[in-house]
C-alpha positions in Angstrom: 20.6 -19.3 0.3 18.9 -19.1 -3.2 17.1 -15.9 -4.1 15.3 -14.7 -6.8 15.5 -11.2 -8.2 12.1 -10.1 -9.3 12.8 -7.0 -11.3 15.8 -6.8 -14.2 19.3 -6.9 -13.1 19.8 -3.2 -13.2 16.8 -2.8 -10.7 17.1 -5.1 -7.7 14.6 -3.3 -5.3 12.2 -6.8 -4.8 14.1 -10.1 -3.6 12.3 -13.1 -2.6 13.9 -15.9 -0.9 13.8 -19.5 -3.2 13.8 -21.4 -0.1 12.6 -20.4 3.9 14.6 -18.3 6.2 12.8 -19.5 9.4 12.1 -23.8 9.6 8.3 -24.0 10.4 9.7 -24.6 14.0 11.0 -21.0 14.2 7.7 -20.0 12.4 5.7 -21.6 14.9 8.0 -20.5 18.2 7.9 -16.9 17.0 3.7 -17.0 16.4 3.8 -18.8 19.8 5.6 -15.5 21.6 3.7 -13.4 19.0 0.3 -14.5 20.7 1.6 -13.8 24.1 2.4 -10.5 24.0 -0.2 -7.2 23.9 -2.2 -7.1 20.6 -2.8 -3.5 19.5 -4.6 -2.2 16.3 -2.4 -2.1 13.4 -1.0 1.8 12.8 0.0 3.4 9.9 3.7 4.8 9.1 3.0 8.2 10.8 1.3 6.4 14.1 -2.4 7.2 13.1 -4.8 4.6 12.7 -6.9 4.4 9.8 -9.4 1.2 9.3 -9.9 2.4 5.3 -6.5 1.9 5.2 -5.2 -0.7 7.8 -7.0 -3.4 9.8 -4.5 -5.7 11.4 -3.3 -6.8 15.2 0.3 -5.9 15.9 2.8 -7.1 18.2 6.2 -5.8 19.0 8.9 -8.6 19.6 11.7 -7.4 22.0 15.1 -7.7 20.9 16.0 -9.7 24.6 13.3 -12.2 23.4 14.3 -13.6 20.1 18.4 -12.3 20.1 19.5 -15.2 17.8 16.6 -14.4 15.0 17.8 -11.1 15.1 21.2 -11.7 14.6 21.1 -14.1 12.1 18.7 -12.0 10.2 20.8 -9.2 10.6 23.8 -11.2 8.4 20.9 -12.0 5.8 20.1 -8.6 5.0 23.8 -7.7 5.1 24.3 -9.9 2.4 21.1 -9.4 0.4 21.7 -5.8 0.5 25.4 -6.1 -0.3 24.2 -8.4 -3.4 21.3 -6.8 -4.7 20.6 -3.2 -3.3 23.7 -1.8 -2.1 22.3 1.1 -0.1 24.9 2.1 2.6 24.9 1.1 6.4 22.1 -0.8 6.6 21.1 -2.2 9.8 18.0 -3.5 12.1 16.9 -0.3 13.3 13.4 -0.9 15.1 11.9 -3.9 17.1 9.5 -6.8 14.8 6.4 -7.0 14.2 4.7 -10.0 14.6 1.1 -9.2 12.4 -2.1 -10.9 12.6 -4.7 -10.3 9.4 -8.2 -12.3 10.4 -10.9 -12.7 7.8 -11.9 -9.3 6.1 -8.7 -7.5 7.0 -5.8 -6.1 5.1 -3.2 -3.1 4.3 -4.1 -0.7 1.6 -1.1 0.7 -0.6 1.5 2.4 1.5 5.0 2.9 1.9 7.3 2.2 4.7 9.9 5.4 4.9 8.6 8.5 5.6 8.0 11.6 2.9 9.6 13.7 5.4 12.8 11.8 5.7 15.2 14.7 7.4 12.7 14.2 11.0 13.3 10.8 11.2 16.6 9.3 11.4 17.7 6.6 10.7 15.5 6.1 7.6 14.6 2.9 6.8 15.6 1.4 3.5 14.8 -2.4 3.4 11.7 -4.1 4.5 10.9 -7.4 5.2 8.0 -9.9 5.7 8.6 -13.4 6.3 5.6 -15.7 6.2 5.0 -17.7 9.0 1.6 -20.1 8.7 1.3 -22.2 5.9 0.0 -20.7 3.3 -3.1 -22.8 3.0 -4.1 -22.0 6.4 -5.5 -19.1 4.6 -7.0 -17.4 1.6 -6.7 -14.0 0.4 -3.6 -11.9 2.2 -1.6 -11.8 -1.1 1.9 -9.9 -0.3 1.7 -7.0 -3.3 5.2 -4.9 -4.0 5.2 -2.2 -6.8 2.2 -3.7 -8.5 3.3 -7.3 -8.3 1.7 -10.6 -6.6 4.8 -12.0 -5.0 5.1 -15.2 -5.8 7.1 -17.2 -3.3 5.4 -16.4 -0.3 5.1 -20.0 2.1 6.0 -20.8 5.2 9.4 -19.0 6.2 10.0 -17.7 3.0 11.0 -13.9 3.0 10.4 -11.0 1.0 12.6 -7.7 1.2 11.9 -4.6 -0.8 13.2 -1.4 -0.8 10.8 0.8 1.9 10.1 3.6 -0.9 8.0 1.2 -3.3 4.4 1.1 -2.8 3.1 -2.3 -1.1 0.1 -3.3 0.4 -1.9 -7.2 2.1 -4.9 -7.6 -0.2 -8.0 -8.8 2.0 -7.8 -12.1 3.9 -11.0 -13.8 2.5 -10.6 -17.0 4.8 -8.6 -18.2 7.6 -5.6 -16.0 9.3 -2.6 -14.8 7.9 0.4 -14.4 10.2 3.8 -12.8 9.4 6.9 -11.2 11.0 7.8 -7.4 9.4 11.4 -6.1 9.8 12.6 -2.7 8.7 16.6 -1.7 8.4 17.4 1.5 7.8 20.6 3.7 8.3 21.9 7.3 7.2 19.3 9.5 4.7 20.2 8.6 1.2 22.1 10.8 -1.1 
Protein backbone atom coordinates (compact mmCIF):
# COMPACT_ATOMS: atom_id res chain seq x y z
CA UNK A 1 0.00 0.00 0.00
CA UNK A 2 1.53 3.38 -0.90
CA UNK A 3 0.88 6.30 1.40
CA UNK A 4 1.71 9.66 1.52
CA UNK A 5 2.68 11.54 4.59
CA UNK A 6 1.25 15.04 4.45
CA UNK A 7 3.04 16.82 7.27
CA UNK A 8 7.25 16.55 7.76
CA UNK A 9 8.70 13.47 8.85
CA UNK A 10 8.91 14.33 12.41
CA UNK A 11 5.09 15.03 12.44
CA UNK A 12 3.14 12.18 10.93
CA UNK A 13 -0.47 13.05 12.35
CA UNK A 14 -2.21 13.21 8.48
CA UNK A 15 -1.76 10.02 6.11
CA UNK A 16 -3.53 9.68 2.96
CA UNK A 17 -3.58 6.56 1.10
CA UNK A 18 -1.79 6.91 -2.75
CA UNK A 19 -4.04 4.31 -3.95
CA UNK A 20 -7.85 2.95 -2.69
CA UNK A 21 -8.39 0.80 0.31
CA UNK A 22 -11.91 -0.37 -0.76
CA UNK A 23 -12.39 -1.39 -4.96
CA UNK A 24 -15.41 0.69 -6.04
CA UNK A 25 -17.18 -2.71 -5.53
CA UNK A 26 -16.68 -2.56 -1.82
CA UNK A 27 -17.55 1.21 -2.07
CA UNK A 28 -20.68 0.53 -3.69
CA UNK A 29 -21.67 -2.79 -1.39
CA UNK A 30 -20.96 -0.80 1.72
CA UNK A 31 -23.35 2.48 0.31
CA UNK A 32 -25.74 -0.33 -0.65
CA UNK A 33 -26.03 -1.59 3.21
CA UNK A 34 -25.51 2.07 4.23
CA UNK A 35 -28.91 3.04 2.54
CA UNK A 36 -30.65 0.23 4.15
CA UNK A 37 -30.17 0.81 7.52
CA UNK A 38 -32.00 3.81 9.80
CA UNK A 39 -30.79 7.25 8.77
CA UNK A 40 -30.51 9.65 11.82
CA UNK A 41 -29.36 13.35 11.88
CA UNK A 42 -25.73 13.64 12.15
CA UNK A 43 -24.54 14.29 16.12
CA UNK A 44 -21.79 15.95 17.38
CA UNK A 45 -18.84 14.32 19.51
CA UNK A 46 -20.74 14.89 22.89
CA UNK A 47 -24.24 13.37 21.31
CA UNK A 48 -25.94 16.89 20.81
CA UNK A 49 -27.14 17.95 17.57
CA UNK A 50 -26.27 21.24 16.32
CA UNK A 51 -27.36 22.20 12.52
CA UNK A 52 -24.70 25.49 12.73
CA UNK A 53 -22.34 23.00 13.26
CA UNK A 54 -23.36 19.57 11.63
CA UNK A 55 -25.98 18.70 8.94
CA UNK A 56 -25.45 15.19 7.77
CA UNK A 57 -27.50 11.59 7.77
CA UNK A 58 -25.69 8.90 9.74
CA UNK A 59 -25.71 5.27 9.74
CA UNK A 60 -24.11 2.83 12.07
CA UNK A 61 -22.67 -0.37 10.34
CA UNK A 62 -22.79 -3.44 12.66
CA UNK A 63 -19.74 -5.24 13.14
CA UNK A 64 -21.80 -8.85 12.19
CA UNK A 65 -22.58 -7.02 8.83
CA UNK A 66 -19.36 -6.19 7.22
CA UNK A 67 -16.77 -8.63 9.58
CA UNK A 68 -14.13 -8.90 6.76
CA UNK A 69 -14.00 -4.83 6.19
CA UNK A 70 -13.38 -4.61 9.65
CA UNK A 71 -10.72 -6.95 9.91
CA UNK A 72 -8.78 -6.08 7.17
CA UNK A 73 -9.11 -2.50 8.10
CA UNK A 74 -8.10 -3.26 11.47
CA UNK A 75 -4.40 -4.66 9.99
CA UNK A 76 -4.27 -1.26 7.90
CA UNK A 77 -4.39 0.89 10.74
CA UNK A 78 -2.10 -1.46 12.71
CA UNK A 79 0.37 -0.86 10.26
CA UNK A 80 -0.21 2.79 9.45
CA UNK A 81 -0.11 3.55 13.08
CA UNK A 82 2.97 1.30 13.67
CA UNK A 83 4.61 3.38 10.60
CA UNK A 84 3.66 6.77 11.02
CA UNK A 85 1.90 7.59 14.51
CA UNK A 86 3.00 5.05 16.91
CA UNK A 87 0.48 5.78 19.63
CA UNK A 88 0.09 2.57 21.77
CA UNK A 89 -2.74 -0.15 21.51
CA UNK A 90 -4.64 1.04 18.99
CA UNK A 91 -7.72 -0.68 18.00
CA UNK A 92 -11.39 -0.36 16.31
CA UNK A 93 -13.21 0.72 19.25
CA UNK A 94 -16.72 1.85 17.96
CA UNK A 95 -19.12 0.62 15.10
CA UNK A 96 -18.78 2.78 11.27
CA UNK A 97 -20.33 5.28 10.14
CA UNK A 98 -21.62 5.32 6.90
CA UNK A 99 -22.33 9.40 6.25
CA UNK A 100 -24.49 11.04 3.73
CA UNK A 101 -23.82 15.04 2.96
CA UNK A 102 -26.72 16.19 0.32
CA UNK A 103 -26.52 19.65 -1.33
CA UNK A 104 -26.06 22.48 1.29
CA UNK A 105 -24.69 20.28 4.06
CA UNK A 106 -21.50 19.92 5.86
CA UNK A 107 -19.36 19.57 9.28
CA UNK A 108 -17.99 22.68 10.78
CA UNK A 109 -14.48 22.44 12.52
CA UNK A 110 -14.35 19.84 15.28
CA UNK A 111 -12.43 17.35 16.81
CA UNK A 112 -13.02 13.71 17.32
CA UNK A 113 -11.61 12.83 21.10
CA UNK A 114 -13.13 14.35 23.77
CA UNK A 115 -11.66 17.49 26.00
CA UNK A 116 -12.60 15.44 28.93
CA UNK A 117 -10.67 12.37 28.13
CA UNK A 118 -10.52 10.57 31.77
CA UNK A 119 -14.88 9.91 31.30
CA UNK A 120 -14.42 8.23 28.28
CA UNK A 121 -12.39 5.30 27.85
CA UNK A 122 -11.01 4.07 25.50
CA UNK A 123 -10.03 7.37 23.81
CA UNK A 124 -9.88 7.40 20.37
CA UNK A 125 -6.69 8.37 18.68
CA UNK A 126 -6.92 7.67 14.85
CA UNK A 127 -9.76 8.62 12.52
CA UNK A 128 -10.60 7.64 9.41
CA UNK A 129 -12.77 8.60 6.29
CA UNK A 130 -12.65 6.53 3.26
CA UNK A 131 -14.46 8.02 0.27
CA UNK A 132 -16.82 5.99 -1.27
CA UNK A 133 -18.69 7.76 -4.52
CA UNK A 134 -16.68 9.04 -7.12
CA UNK A 135 -15.63 12.16 -6.56
CA UNK A 136 -17.32 13.73 -9.49
CA UNK A 137 -20.58 12.58 -8.43
CA UNK A 138 -20.27 15.73 -6.37
CA UNK A 139 -19.12 19.21 -5.75
CA UNK A 140 -18.12 20.82 -2.68
CA UNK A 141 -17.52 18.27 0.54
CA UNK A 142 -13.79 18.92 0.60
CA UNK A 143 -12.19 16.62 3.52
CA UNK A 144 -10.22 19.59 5.60
CA UNK A 145 -7.48 18.27 8.43
CA UNK A 146 -5.53 20.97 10.49
CA UNK A 147 -6.04 23.60 7.85
CA UNK A 148 -5.31 21.50 4.82
CA UNK A 149 -7.50 20.49 1.62
CA UNK A 150 -6.68 16.80 1.44
CA UNK A 151 -5.70 16.05 -1.66
CA UNK A 152 -6.19 12.37 -2.49
CA UNK A 153 -9.59 11.98 -1.64
CA UNK A 154 -11.44 9.48 -4.68
CA UNK A 155 -13.10 6.65 -4.62
CA UNK A 156 -11.77 4.28 -1.84
CA UNK A 157 -9.08 6.26 -0.95
CA UNK A 158 -8.53 6.83 2.89
CA UNK A 159 -7.54 9.48 5.06
CA UNK A 160 -6.47 8.83 8.80
CA UNK A 161 -5.51 11.64 11.19
CA UNK A 162 -4.86 11.79 14.57
CA UNK A 163 -8.59 12.53 16.40
CA UNK A 164 -7.00 15.68 18.36
CA UNK A 165 -6.47 17.83 15.06
CA UNK A 166 -9.14 20.09 14.06
CA UNK A 167 -11.12 18.79 10.80
CA UNK A 168 -14.24 19.65 9.30
CA UNK A 169 -16.64 18.65 5.40
CA UNK A 170 -16.81 22.05 3.71
CA UNK A 171 -20.46 22.51 2.17
CA UNK A 172 -21.57 20.02 -0.58
CA UNK A 173 -22.50 22.61 -3.35
CA UNK A 174 -23.81 19.84 -5.84
CA UNK A 175 -24.63 16.24 -5.84
CA UNK A 176 -24.04 13.83 -2.58
CA UNK A 177 -21.06 13.02 -0.93
CA UNK A 178 -20.89 9.60 0.70
CA UNK A 179 -18.13 8.19 3.07
CA UNK A 180 -17.41 5.54 5.74
CA UNK A 181 -15.85 7.19 9.23
CA UNK A 182 -13.86 4.83 11.57
CA UNK A 183 -12.29 5.82 14.91
CA UNK A 184 -9.56 3.51 16.88
CA UNK A 185 -8.68 4.41 20.08
CA UNK A 186 -7.11 2.59 23.12
CA UNK A 187 -5.60 3.56 26.63
CA UNK A 188 -5.60 7.66 27.51
CA UNK A 189 -2.25 8.93 26.34
CA UNK A 190 0.60 9.76 28.46
Amino acid sequence: MDIMITEPRWKKYIVETNKPIFTPKLCKEIIDLGSTLGKEQGRLEDERTDKNLRQSTVSWINFNKMQHVYDDINGLIQKINRNNFGFNNIQITEEAQFAEYSKGQFYGWHTDSSIDMDKEPPVRKLSMTVLLNDHKEFEGGNLEVAGKTLSHMKQGHAAIFASFLQHRVTPVTKGVRRSLVMWFGGEPFK
